[in-house]
KOLBA-996728 format. One line per field, with one value per residue: residue in one letter; x negated, y, z of N, C-alpha, C in turn; chain. Coordinates in pm, whole numbers. Layout:
BEGIN
aa <- c(A:...)
nx <- c(X:...)
ny <- c(Y:...)
nz <- c(Z:...)
cax <- c(X:...)
cay <- c(Y:...)
caz <- c(Z:...)
cx <- c(X:...)
cy <- c(Y:...)
cz <- c(Z:...)
ch <- c(A:...)
//
This chain:
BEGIN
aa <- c(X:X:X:X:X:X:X:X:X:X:X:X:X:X:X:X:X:X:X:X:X:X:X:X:X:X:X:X:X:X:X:X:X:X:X:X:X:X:X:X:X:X:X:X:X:X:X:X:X:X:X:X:X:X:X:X:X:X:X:X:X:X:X:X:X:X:X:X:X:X:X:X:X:X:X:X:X:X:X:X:X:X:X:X:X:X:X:X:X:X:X:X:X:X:X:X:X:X:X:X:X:X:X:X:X:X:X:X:X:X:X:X:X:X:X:X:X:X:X:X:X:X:X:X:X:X:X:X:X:X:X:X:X:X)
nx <- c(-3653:-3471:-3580:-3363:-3220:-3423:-3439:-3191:-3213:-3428:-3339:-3092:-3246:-3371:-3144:-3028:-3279:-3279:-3054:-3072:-3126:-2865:-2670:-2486:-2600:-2529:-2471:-2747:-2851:-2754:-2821:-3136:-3081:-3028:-3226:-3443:-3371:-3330:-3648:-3741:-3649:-3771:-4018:-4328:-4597:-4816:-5146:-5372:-5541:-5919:-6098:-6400:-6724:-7023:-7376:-7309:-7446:-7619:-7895:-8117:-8391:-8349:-8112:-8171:-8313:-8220:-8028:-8052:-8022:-7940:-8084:-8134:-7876:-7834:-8024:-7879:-7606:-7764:-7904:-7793:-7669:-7891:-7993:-7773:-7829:-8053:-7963:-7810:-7935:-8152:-7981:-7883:-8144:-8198:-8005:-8134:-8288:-8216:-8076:-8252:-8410:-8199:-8172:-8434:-8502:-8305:-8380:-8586:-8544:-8349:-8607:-8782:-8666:-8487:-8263:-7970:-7877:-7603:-7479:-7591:-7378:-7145:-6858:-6908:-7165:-7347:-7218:-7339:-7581:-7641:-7555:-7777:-7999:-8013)
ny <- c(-9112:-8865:-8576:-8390:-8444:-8434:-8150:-8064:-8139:-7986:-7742:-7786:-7842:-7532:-7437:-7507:-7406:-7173:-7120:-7193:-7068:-6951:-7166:-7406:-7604:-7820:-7931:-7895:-8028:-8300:-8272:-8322:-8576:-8739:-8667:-8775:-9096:-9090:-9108:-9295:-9533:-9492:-9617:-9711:-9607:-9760:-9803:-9737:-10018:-10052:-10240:-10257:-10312:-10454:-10335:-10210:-10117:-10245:-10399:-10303:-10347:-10466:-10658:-10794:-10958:-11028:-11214:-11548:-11711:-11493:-11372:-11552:-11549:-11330:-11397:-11598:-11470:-11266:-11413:-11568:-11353:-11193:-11457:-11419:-11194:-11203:-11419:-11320:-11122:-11276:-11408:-11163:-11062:-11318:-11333:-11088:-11129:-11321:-11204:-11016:-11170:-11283:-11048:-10980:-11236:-11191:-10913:-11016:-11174:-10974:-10840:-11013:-11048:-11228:-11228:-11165:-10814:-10774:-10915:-10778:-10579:-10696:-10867:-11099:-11179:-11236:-11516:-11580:-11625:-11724:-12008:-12016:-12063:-12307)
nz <- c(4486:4335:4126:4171:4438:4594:4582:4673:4931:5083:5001:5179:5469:5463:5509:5741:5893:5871:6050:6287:6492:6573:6617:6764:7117:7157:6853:6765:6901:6843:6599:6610:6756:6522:6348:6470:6447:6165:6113:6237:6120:5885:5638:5718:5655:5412:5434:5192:4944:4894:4658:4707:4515:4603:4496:4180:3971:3719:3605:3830:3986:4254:4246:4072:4200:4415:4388:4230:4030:3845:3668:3481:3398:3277:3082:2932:2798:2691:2479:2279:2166:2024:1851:1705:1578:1448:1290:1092:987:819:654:538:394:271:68:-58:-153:-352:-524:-617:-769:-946:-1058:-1218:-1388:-1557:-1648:-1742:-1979:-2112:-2203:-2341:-2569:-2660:-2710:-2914:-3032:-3059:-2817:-2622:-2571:-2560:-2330:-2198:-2143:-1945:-1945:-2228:-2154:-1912:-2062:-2221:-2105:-2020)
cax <- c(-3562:-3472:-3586:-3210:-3210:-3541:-3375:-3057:-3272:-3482:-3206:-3019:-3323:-3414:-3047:-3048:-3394:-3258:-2935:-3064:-3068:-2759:-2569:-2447:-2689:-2504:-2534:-2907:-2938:-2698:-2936:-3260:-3120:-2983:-3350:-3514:-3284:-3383:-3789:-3774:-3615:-3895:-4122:-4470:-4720:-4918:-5284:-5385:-5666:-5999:-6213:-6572:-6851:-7167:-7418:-7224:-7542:-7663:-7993:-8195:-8470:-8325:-8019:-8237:-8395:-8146:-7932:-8246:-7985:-7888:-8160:-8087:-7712:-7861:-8052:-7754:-7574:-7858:-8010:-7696:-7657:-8021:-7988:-7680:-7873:-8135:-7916:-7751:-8086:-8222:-7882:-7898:-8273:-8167:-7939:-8110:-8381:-8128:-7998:-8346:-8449:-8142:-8181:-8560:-8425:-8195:-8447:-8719:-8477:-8382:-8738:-8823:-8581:-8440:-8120:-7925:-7817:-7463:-7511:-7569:-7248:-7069:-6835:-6951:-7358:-7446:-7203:-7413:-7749:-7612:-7566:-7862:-8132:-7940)
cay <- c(-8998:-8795:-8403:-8344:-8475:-8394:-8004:-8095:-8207:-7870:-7661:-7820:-7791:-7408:-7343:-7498:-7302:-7028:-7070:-7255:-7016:-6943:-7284:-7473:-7698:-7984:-7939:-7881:-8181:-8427:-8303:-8360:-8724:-8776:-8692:-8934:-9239:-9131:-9112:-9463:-9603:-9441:-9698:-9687:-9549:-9871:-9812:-9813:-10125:-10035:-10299:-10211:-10398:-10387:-10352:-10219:-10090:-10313:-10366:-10288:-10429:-10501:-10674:-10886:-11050:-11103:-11343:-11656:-11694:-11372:-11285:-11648:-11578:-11196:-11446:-11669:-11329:-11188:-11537:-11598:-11245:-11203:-11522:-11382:-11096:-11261:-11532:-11174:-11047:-11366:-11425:-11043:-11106:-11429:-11282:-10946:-11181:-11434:-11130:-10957:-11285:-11278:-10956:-10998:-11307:-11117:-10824:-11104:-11230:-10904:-10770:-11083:-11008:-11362:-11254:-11091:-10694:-10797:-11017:-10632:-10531:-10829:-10893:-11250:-11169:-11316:-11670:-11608:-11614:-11931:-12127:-12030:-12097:-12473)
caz <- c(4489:4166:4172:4216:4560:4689:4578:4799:5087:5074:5026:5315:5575:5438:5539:5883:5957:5915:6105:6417:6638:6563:6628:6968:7164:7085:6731:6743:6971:6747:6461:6634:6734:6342:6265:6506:6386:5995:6084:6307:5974:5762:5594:5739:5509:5375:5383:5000:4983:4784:4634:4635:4511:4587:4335:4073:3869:3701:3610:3943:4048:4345:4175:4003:4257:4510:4303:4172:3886:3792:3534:3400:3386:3106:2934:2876:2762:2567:2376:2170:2064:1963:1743:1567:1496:1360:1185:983:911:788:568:418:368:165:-48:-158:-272:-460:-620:-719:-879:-1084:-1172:-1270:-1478:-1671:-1743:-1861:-2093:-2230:-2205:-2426:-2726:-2717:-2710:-3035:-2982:-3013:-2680:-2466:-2556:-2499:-2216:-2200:-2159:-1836:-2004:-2294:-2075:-1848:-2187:-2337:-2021:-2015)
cx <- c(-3581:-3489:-3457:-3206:-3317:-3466:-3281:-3183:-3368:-3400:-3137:-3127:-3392:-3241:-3035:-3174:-3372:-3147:-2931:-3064:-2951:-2630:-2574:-2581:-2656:-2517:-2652:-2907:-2884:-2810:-3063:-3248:-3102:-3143:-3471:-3492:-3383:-3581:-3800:-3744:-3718:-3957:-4195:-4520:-4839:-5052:-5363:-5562:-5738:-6103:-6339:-6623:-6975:-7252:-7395:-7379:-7619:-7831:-8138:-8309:-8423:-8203:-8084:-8274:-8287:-8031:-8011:-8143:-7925:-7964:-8167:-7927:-7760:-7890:-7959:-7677:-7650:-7904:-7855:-7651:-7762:-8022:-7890:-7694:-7970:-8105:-7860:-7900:-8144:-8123:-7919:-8029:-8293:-8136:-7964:-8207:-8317:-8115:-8115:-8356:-8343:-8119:-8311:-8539:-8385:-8301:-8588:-8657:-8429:-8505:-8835:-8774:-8543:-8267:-8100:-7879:-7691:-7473:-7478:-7432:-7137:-6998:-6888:-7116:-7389:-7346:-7289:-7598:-7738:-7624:-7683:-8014:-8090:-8016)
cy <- c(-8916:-8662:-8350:-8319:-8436:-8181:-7988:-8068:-8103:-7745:-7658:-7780:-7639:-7345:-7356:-7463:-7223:-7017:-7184:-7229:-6938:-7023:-7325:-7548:-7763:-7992:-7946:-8064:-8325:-8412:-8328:-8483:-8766:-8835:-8794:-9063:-9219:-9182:-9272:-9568:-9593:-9601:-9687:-9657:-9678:-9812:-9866:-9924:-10093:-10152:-10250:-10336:-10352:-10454:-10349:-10181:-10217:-10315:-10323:-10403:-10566:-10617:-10777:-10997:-11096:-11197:-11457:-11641:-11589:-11307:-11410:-11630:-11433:-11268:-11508:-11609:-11301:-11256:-11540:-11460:-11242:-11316:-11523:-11286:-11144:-11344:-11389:-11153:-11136:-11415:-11296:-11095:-11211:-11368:-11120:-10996:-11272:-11372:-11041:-11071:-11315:-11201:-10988:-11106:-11226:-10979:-10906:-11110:-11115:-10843:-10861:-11100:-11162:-11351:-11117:-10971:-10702:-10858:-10881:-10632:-10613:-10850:-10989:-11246:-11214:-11501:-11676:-11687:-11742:-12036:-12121:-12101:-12251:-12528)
cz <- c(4363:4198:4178:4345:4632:4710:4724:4901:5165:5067:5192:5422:5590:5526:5672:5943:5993:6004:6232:6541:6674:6645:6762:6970:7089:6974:6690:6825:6918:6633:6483:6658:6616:6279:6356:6488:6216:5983:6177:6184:5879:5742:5628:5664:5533:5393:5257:5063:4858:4761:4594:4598:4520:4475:4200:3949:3864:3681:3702:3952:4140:4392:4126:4065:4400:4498:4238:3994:3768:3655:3410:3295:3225:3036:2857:2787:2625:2452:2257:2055:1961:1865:1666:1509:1426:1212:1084:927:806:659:449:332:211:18:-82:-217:-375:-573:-712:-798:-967:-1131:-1290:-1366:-1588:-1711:-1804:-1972:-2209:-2281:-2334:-2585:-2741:-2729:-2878:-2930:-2952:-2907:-2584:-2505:-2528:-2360:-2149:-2170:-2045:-1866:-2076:-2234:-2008:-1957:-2205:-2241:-2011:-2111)
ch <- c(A:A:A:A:A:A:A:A:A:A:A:A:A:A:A:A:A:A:A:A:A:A:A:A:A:A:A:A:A:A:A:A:A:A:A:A:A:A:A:A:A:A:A:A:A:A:A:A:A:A:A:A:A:A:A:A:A:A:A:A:A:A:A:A:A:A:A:A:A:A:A:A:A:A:A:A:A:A:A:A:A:A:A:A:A:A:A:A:A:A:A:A:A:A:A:A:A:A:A:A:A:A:A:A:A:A:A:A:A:A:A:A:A:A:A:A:A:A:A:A:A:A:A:A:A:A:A:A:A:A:A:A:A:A)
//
């Protein structure tokens, strides 16, 4: 129903409130059967359905142990993460040592004066440095 009609329908029963003891029997008693025909029609009111679960917290003791595979089923969960954190760590790890050792490289080489001064300024100075350790 659109707030139009619910208005109407409130309207209309505010006006026959007030003007019922006013009106004939029969009018009162056609509108009291009117309104037992419309409420036998009514829809029943469903009973809303709630799913619980039990044991929603996780973690329990109690939770733990009353399922045999349940603390199997976290590790399952937890083992694959834990070795993709590791496998990251172990990657970074890699490559901040790849990258000191080619810095440390590159400051031997200038630290050793084997290279000409024109070479620093050079766009080309880490080609120059690949050629020249070859």
């Amino acid at each position: 129903m659109s707030s139009r009609e619910i208005n109407f329908a409130y309207k209309v029963r505010h006006a026959l409130n007030e003007r019922i003891d006013n009106m004939p029997t029969e009018t009162v008693d056609r509108l009291a059967a009117a309104r037992q025909i419309a409420l036998s029609r009514k829809k029943k009111d469903a009973p809303l359905r709630i799913l619980a679960r039990q044991n929603v917290v996780a973690g329990t003791a109690n939770n733990l142990f009353q399922n045999p595979f349940s603390w199997l089923t976290r590790l399952s969960v937890a083992a694959p993460i834990l070795a993709g954190i590791v496998l990251f760590f172990g990657l970074y790890q890699y490559e901040q040592q790849h990258r000191i050792t080619e810095i440390a490289a590159l400051d031997a080489a200038v630290l050793a004066d084997e290279v000409p001064p024109s070479a620093y300024l050079d766009r080309g100075f880490d080609t120059y440095l690949a050629k020249h350790e070859e």
